[in-house]
C-alpha positions as CSV (number, residue, x, y, z in Angstrom):
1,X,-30.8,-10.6,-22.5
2,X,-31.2,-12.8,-19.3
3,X,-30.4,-11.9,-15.7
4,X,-27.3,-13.6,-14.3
5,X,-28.2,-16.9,-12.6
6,X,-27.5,-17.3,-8.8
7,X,-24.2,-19.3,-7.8
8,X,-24.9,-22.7,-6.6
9,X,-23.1,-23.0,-3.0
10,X,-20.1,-24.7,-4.4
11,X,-19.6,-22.2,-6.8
12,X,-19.7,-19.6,-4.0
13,X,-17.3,-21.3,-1.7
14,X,-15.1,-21.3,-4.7
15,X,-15.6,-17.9,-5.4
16,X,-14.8,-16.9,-1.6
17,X,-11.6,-19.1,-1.8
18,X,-10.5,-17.7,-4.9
19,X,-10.7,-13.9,-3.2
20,X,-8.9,-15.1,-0.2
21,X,-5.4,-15.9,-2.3
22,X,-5.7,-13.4,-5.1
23,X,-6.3,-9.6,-5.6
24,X,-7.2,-7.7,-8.9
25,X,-4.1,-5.3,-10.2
26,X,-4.3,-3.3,-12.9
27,X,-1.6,-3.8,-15.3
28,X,-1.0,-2.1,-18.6
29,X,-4.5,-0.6,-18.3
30,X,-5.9,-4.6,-17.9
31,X,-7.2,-6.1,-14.8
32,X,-4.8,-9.3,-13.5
33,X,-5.4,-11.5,-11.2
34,X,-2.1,-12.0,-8.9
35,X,-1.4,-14.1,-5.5
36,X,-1.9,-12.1,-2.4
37,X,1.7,-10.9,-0.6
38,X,2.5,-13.0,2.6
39,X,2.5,-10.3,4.3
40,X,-1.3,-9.3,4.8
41,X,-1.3,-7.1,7.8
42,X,0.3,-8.9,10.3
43,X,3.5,-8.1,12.9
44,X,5.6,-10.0,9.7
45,X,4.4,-7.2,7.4
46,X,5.4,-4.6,10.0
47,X,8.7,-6.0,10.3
48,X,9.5,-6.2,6.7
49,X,8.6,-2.7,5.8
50,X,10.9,-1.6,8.7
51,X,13.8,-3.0,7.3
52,X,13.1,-2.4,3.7
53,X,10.6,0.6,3.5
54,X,11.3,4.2,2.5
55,X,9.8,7.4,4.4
56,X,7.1,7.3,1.7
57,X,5.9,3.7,2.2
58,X,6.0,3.7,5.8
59,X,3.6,6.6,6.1
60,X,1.6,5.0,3.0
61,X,1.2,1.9,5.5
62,X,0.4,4.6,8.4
63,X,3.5,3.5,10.5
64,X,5.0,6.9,10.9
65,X,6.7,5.7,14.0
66,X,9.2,4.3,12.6
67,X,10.0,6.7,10.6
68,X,13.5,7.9,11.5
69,X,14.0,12.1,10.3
70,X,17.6,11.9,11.3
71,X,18.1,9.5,8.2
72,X,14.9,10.6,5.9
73,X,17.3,11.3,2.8
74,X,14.4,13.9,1.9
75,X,15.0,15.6,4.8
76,X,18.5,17.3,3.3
77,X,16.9,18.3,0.0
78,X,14.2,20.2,1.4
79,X,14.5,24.0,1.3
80,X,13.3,26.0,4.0
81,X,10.7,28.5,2.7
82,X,10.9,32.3,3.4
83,X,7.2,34.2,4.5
84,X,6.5,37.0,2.5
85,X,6.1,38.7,6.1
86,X,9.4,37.9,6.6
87,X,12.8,40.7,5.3
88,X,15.8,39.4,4.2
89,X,19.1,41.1,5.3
């Protein structure tokens, strides 16, 4: 077997350009090539998740400051937890 050959410069400004509007996914347990989102980590991005974001993709993102506990609906499901130093009455 040969080695791979070097890309000529074209080829490699292709290549770069090509990177720049798509990302890998993995899809069905296949790697597919889609279009980047718009939103690649700008103020727009940041604006979009904070209308449409849930607690768990805002902190996913690492913008916990908008995230509001007064209307986290996980908040109300948790249950508080009891120490095993602590007696019940």
């Amino acid at each position: 077997m040969g080695r791979k050959r070097k890309l000529r410069p074209d080829e490699k400004a292709e290549k770069k350009r090509r990177k720049e509007i798509f990302t890998t996914v993995m899809i069905g347990g296949k790697q597919k090539r889609v279009k980047r989102s718009r939103f690649g980590g700008n103020v727009e991005s940041e604006e979009f998740l904070k209308r449409n974001g849930g607690p768990i993709a805002l902190h996913e993102e690492g913008l916990w400051h908008l995230i509001d506990e007064e209307e986290n609906p996980l908040k109300k499901q948790m249950i508080p937890m009891i120490h095993s130093d602590e007696k019940k009455d």
